[in-house]
C-alpha positions as a printed Julia matrix, in Angstrom:
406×3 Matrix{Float64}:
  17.71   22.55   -5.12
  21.71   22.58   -4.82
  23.61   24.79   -7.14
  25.56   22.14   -9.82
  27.93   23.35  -12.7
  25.93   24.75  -15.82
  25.66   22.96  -18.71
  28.52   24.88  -21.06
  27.53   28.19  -22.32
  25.0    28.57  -19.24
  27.64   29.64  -16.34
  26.7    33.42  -16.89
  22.87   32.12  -16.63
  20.84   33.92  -13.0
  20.6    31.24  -10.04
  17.79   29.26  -10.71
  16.95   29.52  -14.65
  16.85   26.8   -16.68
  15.47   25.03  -20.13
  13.91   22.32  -20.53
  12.29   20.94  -23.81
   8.43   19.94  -23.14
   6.35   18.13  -26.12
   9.14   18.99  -28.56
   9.46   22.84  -27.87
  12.24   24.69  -25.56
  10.65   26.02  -22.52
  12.41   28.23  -19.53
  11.54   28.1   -15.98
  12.69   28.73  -12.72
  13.22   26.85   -9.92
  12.3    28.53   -6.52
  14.07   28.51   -3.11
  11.3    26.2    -2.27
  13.02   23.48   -4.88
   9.14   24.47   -6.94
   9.67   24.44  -10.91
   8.06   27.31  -12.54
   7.53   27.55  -15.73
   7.06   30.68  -18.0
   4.5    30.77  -20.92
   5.01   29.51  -24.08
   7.18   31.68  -26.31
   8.65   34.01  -23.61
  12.12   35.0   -24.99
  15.41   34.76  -22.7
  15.91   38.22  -22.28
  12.71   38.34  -20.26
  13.27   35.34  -18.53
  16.62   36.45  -17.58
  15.04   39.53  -16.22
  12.76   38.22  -14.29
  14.9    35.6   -12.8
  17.7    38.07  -11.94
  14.64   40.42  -10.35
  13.24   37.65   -7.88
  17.25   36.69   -7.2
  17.31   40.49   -6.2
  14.83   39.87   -4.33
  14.72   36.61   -2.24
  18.01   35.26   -3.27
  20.56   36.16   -0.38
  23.55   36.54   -3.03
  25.97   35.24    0.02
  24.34   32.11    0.41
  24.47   31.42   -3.22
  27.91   31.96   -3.14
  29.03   29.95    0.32
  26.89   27.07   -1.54
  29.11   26.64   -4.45
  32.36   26.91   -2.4
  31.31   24.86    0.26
  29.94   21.13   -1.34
  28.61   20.14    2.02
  26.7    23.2     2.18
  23.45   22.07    0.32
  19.5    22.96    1.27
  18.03   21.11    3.53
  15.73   19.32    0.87
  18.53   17.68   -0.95
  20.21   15.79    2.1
  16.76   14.57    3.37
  17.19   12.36    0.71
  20.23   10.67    1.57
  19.25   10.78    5.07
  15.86    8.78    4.34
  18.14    6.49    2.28
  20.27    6.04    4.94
  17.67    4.94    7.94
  16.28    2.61    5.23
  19.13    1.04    5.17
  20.99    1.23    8.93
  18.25    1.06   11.22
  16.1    -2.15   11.34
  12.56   -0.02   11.71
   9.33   -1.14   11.26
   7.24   -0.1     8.77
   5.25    2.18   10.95
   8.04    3.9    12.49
   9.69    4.23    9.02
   6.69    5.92    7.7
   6.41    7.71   10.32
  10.1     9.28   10.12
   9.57   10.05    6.07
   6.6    12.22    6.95
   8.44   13.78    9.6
  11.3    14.59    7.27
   8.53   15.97    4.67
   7.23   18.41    7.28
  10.64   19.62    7.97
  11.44   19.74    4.35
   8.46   22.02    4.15
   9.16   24.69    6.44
  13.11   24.62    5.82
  14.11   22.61    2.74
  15.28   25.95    0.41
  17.46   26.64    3.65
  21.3    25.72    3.13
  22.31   23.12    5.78
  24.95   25.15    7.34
  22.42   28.03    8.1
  19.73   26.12    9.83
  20.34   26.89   13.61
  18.76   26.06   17.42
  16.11   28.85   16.15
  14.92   26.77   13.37
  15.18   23.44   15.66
  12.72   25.49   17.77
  10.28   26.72   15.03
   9.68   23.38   13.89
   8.71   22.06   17.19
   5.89   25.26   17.92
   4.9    24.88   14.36
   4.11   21.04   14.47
   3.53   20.73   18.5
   2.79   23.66   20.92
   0.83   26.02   18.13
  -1.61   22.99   17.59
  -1.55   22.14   21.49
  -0.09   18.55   21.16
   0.77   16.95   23.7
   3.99   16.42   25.57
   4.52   13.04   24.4
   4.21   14.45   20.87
   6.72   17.22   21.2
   9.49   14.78   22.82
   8.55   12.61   19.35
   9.49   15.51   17.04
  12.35   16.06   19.24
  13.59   12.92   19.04
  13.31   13.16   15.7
  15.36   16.27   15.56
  18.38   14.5    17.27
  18.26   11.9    14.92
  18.05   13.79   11.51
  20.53   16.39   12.12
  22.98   13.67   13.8
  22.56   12.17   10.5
  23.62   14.98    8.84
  26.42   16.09   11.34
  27.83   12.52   10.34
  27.44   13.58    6.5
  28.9    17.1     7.34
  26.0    18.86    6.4
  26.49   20.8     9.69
  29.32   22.32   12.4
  26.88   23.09   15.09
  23.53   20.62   16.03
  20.68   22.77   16.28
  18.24   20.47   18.42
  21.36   19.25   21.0
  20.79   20.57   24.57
  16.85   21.09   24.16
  14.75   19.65   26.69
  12.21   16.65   26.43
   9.43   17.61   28.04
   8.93   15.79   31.48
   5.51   14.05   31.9
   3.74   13.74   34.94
   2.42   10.45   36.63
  -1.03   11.64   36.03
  -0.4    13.12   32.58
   0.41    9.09   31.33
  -3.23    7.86   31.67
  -4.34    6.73   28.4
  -6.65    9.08   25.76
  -8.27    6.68   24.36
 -11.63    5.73   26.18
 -11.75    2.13   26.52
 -14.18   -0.26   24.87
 -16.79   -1.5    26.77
 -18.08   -5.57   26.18
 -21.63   -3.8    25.26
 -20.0    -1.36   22.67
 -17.95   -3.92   21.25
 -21.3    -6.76   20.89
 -23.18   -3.64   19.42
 -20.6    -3.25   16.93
 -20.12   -6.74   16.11
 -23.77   -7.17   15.45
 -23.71   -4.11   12.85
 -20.48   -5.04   11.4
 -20.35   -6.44    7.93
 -18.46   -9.58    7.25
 -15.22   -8.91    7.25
 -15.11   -6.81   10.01
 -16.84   -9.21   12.3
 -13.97  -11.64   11.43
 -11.08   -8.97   12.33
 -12.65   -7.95   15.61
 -13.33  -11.78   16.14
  -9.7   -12.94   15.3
  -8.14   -9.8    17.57
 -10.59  -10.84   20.08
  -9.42  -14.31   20.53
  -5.53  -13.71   19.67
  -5.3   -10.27   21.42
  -3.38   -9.24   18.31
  -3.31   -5.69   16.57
  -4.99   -5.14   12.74
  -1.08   -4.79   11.61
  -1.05   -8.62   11.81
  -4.81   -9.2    11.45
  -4.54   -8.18    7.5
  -1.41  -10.66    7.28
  -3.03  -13.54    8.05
  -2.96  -16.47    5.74
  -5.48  -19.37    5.81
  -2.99  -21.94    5.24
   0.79  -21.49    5.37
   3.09  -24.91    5.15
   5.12  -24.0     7.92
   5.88  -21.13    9.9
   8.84  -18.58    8.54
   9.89  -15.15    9.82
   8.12  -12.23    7.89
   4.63  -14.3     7.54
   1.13  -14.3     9.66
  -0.81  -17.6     8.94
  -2.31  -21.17    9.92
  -1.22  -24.12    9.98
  -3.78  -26.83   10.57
  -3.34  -30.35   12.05
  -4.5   -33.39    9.85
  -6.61  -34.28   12.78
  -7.21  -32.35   16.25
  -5.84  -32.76   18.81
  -6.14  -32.26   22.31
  -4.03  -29.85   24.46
  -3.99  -29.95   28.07
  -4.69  -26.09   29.24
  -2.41  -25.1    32.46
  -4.6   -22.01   32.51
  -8.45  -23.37   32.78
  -7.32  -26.69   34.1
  -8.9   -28.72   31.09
  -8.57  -30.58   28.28
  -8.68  -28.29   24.97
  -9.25  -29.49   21.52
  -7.29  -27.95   19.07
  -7.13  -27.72   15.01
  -3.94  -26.09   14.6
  -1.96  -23.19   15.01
  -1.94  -19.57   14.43
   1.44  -18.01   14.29
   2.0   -14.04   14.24
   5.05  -12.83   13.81
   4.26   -9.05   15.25
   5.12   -6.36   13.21
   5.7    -3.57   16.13
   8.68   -5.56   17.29
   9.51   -8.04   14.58
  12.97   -8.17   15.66
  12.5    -9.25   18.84
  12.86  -12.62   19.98
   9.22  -12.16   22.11
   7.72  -11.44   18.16
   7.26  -14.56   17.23
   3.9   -16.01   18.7
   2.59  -19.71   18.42
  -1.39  -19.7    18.72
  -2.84  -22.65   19.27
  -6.52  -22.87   17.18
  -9.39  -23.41   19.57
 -12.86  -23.98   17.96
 -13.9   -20.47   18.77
 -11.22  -19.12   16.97
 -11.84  -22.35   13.98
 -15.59  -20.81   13.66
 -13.9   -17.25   13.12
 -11.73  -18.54   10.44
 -14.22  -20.18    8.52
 -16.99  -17.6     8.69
 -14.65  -15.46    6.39
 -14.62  -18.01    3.99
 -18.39  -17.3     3.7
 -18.06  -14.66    1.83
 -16.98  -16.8    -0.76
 -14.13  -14.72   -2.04
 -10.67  -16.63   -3.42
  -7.91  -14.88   -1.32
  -5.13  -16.47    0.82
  -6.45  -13.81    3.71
  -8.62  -14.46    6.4
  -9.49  -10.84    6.73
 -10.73   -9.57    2.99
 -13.27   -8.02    1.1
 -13.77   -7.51   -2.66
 -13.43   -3.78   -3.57
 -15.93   -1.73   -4.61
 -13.49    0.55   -7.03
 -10.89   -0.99   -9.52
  -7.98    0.49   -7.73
  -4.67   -0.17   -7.06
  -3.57   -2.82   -5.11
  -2.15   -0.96   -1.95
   1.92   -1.01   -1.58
   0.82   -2.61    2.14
  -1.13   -5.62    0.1
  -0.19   -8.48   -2.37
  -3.75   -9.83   -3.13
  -6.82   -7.64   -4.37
  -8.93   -8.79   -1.98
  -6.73   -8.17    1.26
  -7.56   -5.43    3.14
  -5.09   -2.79    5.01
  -4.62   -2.17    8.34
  -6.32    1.55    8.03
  -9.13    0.45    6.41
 -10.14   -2.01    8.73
  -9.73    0.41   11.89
 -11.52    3.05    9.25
 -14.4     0.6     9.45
 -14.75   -0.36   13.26
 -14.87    4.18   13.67
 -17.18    4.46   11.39
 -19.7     2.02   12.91
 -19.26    3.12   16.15
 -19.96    6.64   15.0
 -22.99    5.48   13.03
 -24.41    3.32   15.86
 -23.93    6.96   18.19
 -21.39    4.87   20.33
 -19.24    7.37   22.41
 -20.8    10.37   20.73
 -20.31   12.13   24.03
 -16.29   12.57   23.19
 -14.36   14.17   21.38
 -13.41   11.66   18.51
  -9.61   11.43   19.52
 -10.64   10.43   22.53
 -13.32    7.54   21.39
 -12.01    3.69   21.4
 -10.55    2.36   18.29
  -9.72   -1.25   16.76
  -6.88   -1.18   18.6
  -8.79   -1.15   22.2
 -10.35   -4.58   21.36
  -7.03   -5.94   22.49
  -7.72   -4.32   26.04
 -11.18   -5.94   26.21
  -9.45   -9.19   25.19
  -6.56   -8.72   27.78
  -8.58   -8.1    30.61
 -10.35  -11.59   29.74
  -7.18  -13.32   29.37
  -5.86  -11.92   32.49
  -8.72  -12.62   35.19
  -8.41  -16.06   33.12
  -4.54  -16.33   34.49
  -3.28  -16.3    30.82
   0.35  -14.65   30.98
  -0.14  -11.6    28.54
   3.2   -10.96   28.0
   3.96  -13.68   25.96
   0.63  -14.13   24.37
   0.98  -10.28   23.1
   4.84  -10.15   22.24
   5.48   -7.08   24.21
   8.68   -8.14   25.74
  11.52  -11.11   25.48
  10.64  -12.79   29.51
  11.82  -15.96   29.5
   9.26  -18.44   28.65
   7.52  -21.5    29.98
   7.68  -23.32   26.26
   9.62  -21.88   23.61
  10.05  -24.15   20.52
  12.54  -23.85   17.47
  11.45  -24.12   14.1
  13.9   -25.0    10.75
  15.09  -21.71   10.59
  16.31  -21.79   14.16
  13.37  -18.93   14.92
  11.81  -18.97   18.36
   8.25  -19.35   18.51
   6.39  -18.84   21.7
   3.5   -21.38   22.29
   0.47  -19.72   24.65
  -1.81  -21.5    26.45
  -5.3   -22.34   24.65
  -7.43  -19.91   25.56
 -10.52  -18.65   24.22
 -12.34  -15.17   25.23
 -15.54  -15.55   26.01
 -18.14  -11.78   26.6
């Protein structure tokens, strides 16, 4: 951790010894360069804590760097401004909670191999360590290393803006360039037998996730959102809101008359602040017999997709409701039934179809159907045919109603 001024009478104490008083008697311990609290056994005197701290100082301690550290109050390990950086993304950068999560764990890993390391030490060599250690030792791929790269740039531009550094390490390295053929997806596609097969050995709750992706062409980030009822649409929110009586929608796409019970709106949590994000669904009865099959199950939850636990656990940081289920558990269950039915056994299980490829299957539907995708899947802000505004001024994007039929 960063050196700090002793508590009085403690200046002359080695780098890295302390007290501390646990269930009412005085303790010592040391703290590592790792940050790591170490405690000595109960009744060891100071003299021999002293000793032994001033040894491993000896040692491991680099009696410059201790020194630079407490002249220099930008000059702190590695592990203490990861902290502030974190802090800092949180609250700057408007990133989802994926790529959020994603950028604390990277920040972890870096904190592992070079946290004890003062800030103003860490150079291009260490920059390059970290990106064999997590990417070309374990044979990643190129789209991986330019990833940790990227995430390079961004931490130690954080820091260079915080002073933590005079020279960035990762500036002037390379992405790595990828090839035309080296962009083809890894991930097998799902075939309309695999995903039937899996439907049919799916338990509830799954069959109404890969039903409800199926018909909306939406990913299990919004699937475990979605509300039954909602009173009106609002930014932040995945739900239904149903018409008093159907209605019936005129379908530019199939050239017929639709009836429709109301409408599913997903605000998309990939790029929920764009103005493409914000999706109007309208409910067909195929996707109606979806939503009430999970009320089957006869569970009280607000969630379409749930499930009562089988442990008395904690409700996940991700959930509200005890029933609702996370993202990772529902694409945990579609693997595991695909590996139990012996589906794609023939490849390597990075490489077999997840969750996330019943979107594909439900794309290439939509699309020989005439259905514009872009708008139906939020993946960019095209002008649209019908955009509507709600009370909050939000714009919701109303697809044609279309249902998927294998």
């Amino acid at each position: 951790m960063a050196p700090r001024r002793r508590i009085q009478g403690r200046e002359e104490w080695p780098e890295g010894l302390h007290k501390r008083k646990m269930r009412g008697v005085d303790r010592f311990f040391f703290r590592n360069e790792n940050g790591k609290d170490v405690f000595f056994p109960a009744g060891t005197s100071f003299i021999e804590a002293y000793q032994a701290a001033q040894t491993y100082n000896e040692m491991y301690r680099d009696p410059a760097s201790i020194f630079a550290s407490k002249l220099d109050k930008y000059n702190k390990p590695i592990v203490d401004w990861s902290k502030l950086i974190i802090k800092r993304v949180k609250s700057e950068e408007e990133l989802g909670e994926n790529a959020f999560n994603t950028f604390v764990k990277d920040v972890e890993k870096l904190d592992s191999l070079f946290g004890h390391i003062l800030s103003k030490e860490i150079t291009s060599e260490h920059a390059t360590e970290y990106l064999n250690h997590y990417c070309v030792n374990q044979g990643k791929s190129k789209n991986v290393y330019n990833r940790k790269l990227s995430f390079l740039n961004k931490y130690f531009n954080y820091l260079m803006d915080e002073q933590g550094i005079e020279i960035h390490p990762s500036q002037g390295k390379k992405f790595r360039k990828i090839k035309r053929d080296e962009k083809s997806k890894d991930r097998s596609d799902l075939s309309k037998e695999a995903y039937q097969a899996i439907y049919e050995a799916a338990p509830l709750w799954l069959k109404v996730a890969m039903g409800i992706c199926l018909q909306s062409t939406h990913a299990v980030k919004e699937l475990h959102r979605l509300k039954h009822n909602i009173k009106k649409p609002k930014v932040g929110e995945c739900g239904c809101v149903w018409y008093e009586t159907p209605k019936v929608i005129w379908c530019v796409v199939s050239q017929k008359n639709v009836p429709t019970f109301g409408v599913m709106y997903i605000h998309r949590h990939k790029s929920q602040h764009k103005k493409s994000s914000f999706v109007a669904i309208p409910i067909t009865t195929e996707l109606k017999q979806i939503i009430e099959l999970s009320k089957t199950d006869n569970l009280v939850c607000p969630y379409i997709v749930r499930r009562k636990p089988t442990r008395n656990n904690k409700i996940s940081k991700y959930c509200d409701h005890r029933f609702q289920m996370t993202s990772n558990n529902i694409s945990r269950g579609f693997s595991k039934i695909r590996d139990d039915l012996k589906l794609y056994d023939h490849l390597p299980k990075e490489h077999r179809p997840t969750f996330h490829e019943i979107r594909r299957v439900a794309a290439q539907a939509m699309e020989h159907a005439g259905e514009n995708l872009t708008q139906r899947m939020a993946h960019s802000d095209k002008e649209t045919t019908k955009i509507y505004t709600d009370s909050q001024n939000v714009e919701w994007i109303e697809v044609a109603p279309l249902s998927v039929q294998l």
